[in-house]
C-alpha positions in Angstrom: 0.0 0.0 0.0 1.5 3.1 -0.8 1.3 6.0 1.9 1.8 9.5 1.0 1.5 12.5 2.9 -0.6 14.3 -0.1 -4.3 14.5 0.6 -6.6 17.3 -0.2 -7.2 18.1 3.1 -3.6 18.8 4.0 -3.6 21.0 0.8 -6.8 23.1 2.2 -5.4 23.4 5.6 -2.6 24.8 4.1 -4.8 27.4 1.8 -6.7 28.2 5.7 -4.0 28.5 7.4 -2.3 31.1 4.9 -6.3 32.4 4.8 -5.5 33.3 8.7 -2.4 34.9 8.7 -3.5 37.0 6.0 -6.4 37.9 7.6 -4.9 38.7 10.7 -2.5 41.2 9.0 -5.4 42.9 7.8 -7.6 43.0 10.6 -4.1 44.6 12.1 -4.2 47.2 10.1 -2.1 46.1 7.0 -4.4 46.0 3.2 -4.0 42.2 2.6 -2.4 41.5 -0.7 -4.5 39.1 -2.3 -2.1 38.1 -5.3 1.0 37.6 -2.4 -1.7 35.2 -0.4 -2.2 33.4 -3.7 1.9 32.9 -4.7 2.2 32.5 -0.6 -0.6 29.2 -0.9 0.7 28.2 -3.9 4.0 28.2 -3.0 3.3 26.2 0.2 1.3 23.9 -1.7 3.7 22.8 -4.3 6.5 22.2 -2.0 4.1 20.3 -0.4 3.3 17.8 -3.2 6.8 18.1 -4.4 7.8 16.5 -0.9 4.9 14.1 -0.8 6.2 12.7 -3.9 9.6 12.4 -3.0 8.2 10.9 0.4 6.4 8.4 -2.0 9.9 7.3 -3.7 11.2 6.4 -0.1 8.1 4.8 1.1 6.9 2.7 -1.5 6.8 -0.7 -0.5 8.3 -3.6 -3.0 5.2 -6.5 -3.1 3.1 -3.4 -4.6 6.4 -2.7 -7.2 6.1 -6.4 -8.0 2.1 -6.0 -8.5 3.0 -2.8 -10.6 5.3 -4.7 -12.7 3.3 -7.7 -13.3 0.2 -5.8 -14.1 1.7 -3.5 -16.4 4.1 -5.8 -17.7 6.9 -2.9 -17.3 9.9 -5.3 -17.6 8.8 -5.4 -21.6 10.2 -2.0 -22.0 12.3 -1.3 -24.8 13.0 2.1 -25.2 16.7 2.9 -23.3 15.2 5.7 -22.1 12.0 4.4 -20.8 13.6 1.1 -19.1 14.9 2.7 -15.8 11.9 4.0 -15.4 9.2 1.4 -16.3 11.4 -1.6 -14.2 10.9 1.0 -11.4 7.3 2.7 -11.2 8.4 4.7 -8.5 11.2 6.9 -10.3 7.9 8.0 -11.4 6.9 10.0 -8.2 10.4 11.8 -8.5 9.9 12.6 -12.7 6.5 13.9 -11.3 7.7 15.6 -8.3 9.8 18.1 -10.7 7.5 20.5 -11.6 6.1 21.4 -8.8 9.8 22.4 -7.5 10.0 24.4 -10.0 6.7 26.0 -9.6 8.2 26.3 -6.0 11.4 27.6 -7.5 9.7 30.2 -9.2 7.6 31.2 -6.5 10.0 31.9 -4.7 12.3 34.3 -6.9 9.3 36.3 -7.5 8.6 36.7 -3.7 12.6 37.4 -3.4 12.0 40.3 -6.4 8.9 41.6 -5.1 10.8 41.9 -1.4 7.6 40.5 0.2 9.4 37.6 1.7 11.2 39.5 4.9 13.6 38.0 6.6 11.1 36.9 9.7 9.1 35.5 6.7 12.1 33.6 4.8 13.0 32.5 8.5 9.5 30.5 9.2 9.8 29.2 5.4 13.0 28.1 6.3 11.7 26.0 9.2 8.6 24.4 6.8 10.8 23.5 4.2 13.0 21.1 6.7 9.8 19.9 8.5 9.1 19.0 5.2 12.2 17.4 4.8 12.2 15.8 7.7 8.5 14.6 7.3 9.1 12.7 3.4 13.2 12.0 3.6 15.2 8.8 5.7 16.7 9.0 8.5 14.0 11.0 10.4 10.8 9.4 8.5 8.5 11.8 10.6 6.3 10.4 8.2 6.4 7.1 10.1 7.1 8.3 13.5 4.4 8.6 16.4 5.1 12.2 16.6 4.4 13.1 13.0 0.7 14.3 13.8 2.2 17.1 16.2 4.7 17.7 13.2 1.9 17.8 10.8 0.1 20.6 13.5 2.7 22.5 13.5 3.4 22.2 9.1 -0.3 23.1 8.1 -1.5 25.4 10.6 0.7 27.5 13.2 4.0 27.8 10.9 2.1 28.5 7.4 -0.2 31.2 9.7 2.9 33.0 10.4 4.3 32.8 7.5 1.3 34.7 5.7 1.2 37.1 8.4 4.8 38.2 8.4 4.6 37.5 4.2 1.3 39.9 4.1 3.6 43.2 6.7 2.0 42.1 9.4 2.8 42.0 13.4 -0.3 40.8 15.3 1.4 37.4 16.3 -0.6 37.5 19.5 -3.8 37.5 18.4 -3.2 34.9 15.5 -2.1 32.5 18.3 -5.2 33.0 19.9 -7.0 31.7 16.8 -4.6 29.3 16.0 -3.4 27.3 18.8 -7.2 25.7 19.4 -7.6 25.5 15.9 -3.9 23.3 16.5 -5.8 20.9 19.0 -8.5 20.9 17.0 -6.5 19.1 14.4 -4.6 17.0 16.6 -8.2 16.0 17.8 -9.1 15.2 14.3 -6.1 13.1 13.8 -6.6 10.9 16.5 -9.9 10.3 15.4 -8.3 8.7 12.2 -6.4 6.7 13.7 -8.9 5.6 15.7 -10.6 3.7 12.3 -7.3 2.7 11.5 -6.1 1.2 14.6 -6.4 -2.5 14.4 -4.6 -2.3 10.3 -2.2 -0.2 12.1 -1.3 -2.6 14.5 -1.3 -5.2 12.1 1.3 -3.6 9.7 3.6 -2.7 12.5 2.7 1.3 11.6 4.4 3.6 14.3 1.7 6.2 15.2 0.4 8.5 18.2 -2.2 5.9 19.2 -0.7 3.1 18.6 2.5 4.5 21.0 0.1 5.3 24.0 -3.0 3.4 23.5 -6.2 3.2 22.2 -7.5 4.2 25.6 -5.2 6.7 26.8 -5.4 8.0 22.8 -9.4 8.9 23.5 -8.7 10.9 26.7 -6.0 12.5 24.5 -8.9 13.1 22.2 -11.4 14.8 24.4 -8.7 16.7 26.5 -7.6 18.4 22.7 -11.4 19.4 22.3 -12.3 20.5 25.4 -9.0 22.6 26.0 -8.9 24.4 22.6 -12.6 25.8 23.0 -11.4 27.1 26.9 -8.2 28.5 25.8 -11.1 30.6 23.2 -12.8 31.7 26.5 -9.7 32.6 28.4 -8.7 35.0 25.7 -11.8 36.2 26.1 -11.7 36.7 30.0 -7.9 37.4 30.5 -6.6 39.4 27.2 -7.9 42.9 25.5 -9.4 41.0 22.6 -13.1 41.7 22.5 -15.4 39.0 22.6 -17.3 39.7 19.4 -14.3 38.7 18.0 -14.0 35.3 19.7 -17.4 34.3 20.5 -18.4 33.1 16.5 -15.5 30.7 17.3 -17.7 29.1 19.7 -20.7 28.2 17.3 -18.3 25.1 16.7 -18.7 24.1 20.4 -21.6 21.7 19.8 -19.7 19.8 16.9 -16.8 19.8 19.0 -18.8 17.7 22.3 -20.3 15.6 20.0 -17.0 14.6 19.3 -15.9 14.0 22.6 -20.1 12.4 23.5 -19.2 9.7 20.7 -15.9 9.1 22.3 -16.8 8.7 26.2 -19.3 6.2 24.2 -17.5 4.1 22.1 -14.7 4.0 25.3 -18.1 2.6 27.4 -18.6 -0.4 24.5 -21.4 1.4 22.0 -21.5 0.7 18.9 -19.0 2.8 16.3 -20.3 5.0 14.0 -17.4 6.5 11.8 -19.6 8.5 9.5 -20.6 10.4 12.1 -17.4 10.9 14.0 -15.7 11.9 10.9 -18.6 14.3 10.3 -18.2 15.6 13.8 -14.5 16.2 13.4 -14.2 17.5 10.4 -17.1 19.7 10.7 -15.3 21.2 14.3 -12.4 22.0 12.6 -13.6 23.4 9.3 -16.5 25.5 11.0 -13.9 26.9 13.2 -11.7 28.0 10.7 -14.8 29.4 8.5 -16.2 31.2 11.6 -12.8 32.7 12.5 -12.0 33.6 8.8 -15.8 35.2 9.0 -15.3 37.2 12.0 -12.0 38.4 10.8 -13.1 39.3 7.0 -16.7 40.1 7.2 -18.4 40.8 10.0 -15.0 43.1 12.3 
């Protein structure tokens, strides 16, 4: 089975997160540059894939080469050129990976020309580019490691938030942490729940994850502590710093999502019956809504 880190929600979390920092910046004060937030998300996302396909060289396991191979019938190839690369399909992930460093590439030079990438901002794309490294490349294999969903937090939501902010001029890093740190938890929350449906395979295959390191019990607590905490850091903001509450009570519409999530846990830990529609449902939804409601607040209604 081949496991890559590319999924289309890891791409829109990525498009969010940017979505945040850049509306931070302009709820600070600064005009947000729409056409910087769009080479900013696109240049996040194509390092993204590129890595992911890299990742994908590394990580591709040889009984589904063999299946390749015999299904394609790849060790018929002819063509000099085309033999090193039809006796191994997954060259292919690195031919395919090439592009979108060179999108990346060229994103890049044309932030440098524009001077819109400062040096805090270089500095932060600095760090995603080794998490990324780290995340798709031996000897780290984050990708494979139990710690990869904090990783993977830290990849798609806080570091790419600061990034735009700092890429978009501006300096309200307190208030974006406000919004982004449960929005963090949120994620981790959602993760867990994933492994959760994936635990018994992941046992099975020997797959080093989160749950799998601590326990499908001590994972659920995990679970409902991430939901409960990131919705009461929202109200301590509220109480304890100068941000007004009409900005951080729309956050809160997501509350009822978020302790269905943790309702279906305390259940299925007390022997219910699972349903995974509607735990996905209840975890996706938490997260999503709260970035909509956030992105909202910040855009529309302030």
């Amino acid at each position: 089975m081949i496991r890559t880190s590319i999924t289309l929600n890891r791409l829109l979390l990525l498009a969010l997160s940017m979505a945040l920092g850049s509306a931070v910046a302009g709820f600070g004060g600064e005009p947000i540059d729409w056409g910087v937030f769009a080479s900013g998300s696109l240049l996040l996302i194509s390092l993204h894939i590129a890595m992911g396909l890299v990742g994908q060289f590394f990580y591709m396991e040889n009984d589904l080469l063999e299946r390749l191979q015999s299904l394609l019938k790849l060790n018929q190839a002819r063509k000099p050129g085309e033999e090193l690369i039809l006796e191994r399909p997954r060259y292919l992930s690195l031919l395919l990976a090439l592009p979108f460093f060179t999108l990346f590439v060229f994103l890049f030079l044309q932030l440098m020309q524009s001077r819109m990438l400062t040096p805090g901002a270089l500095l932060f794309l600095l760090i995603i580019i080794l998490l990324a490294i780290l995340e798709n490349t031996p000897p780290a294999r984050l990708a494979r490691s139990p710690y990869r969903d904090l990783a993977a937090g830290f990849a798609n939501i806080l570091l790419p938030a600061v990034f735009a902010l700092l890429l978009q001029g501006g300096e309200a890093v307190g208030l974006l942490m406000v919004f982004a740190i449960p929005l963090l938890f949120l994620f981790l929350a959602l993760r867990i729940t994933q492994a959760l449906e994936k635990y018994e395979e992941d046992l099975r295959m020997e797959r080093s994850t989160l749950l799998n390191a601590i326990g499908w019990e001590r994972g659920m607590l995990l679970h409902n502590l991430f939901v409960l905490v990131a919705f009461l850091l929202l109200l301590l903001a509220g109480m304890f710093t100068r941000f007004s509450w009409r900005l951080l009570a729309p956050c809160l519409i997501a509350l009822p999502f978020g302790l269905l999530q943790v309702w279906q846990m305390i259940s299925i830990a007390n022997g219910a019956p699972v349903r995974w529609r509607l735990l996905r449902f209840s975890a996706h939804t938490t997260l999503y809504l709260g970035f909509y409601l956030t992105l909202f607040t910040l855009l529309v209604v302030w």
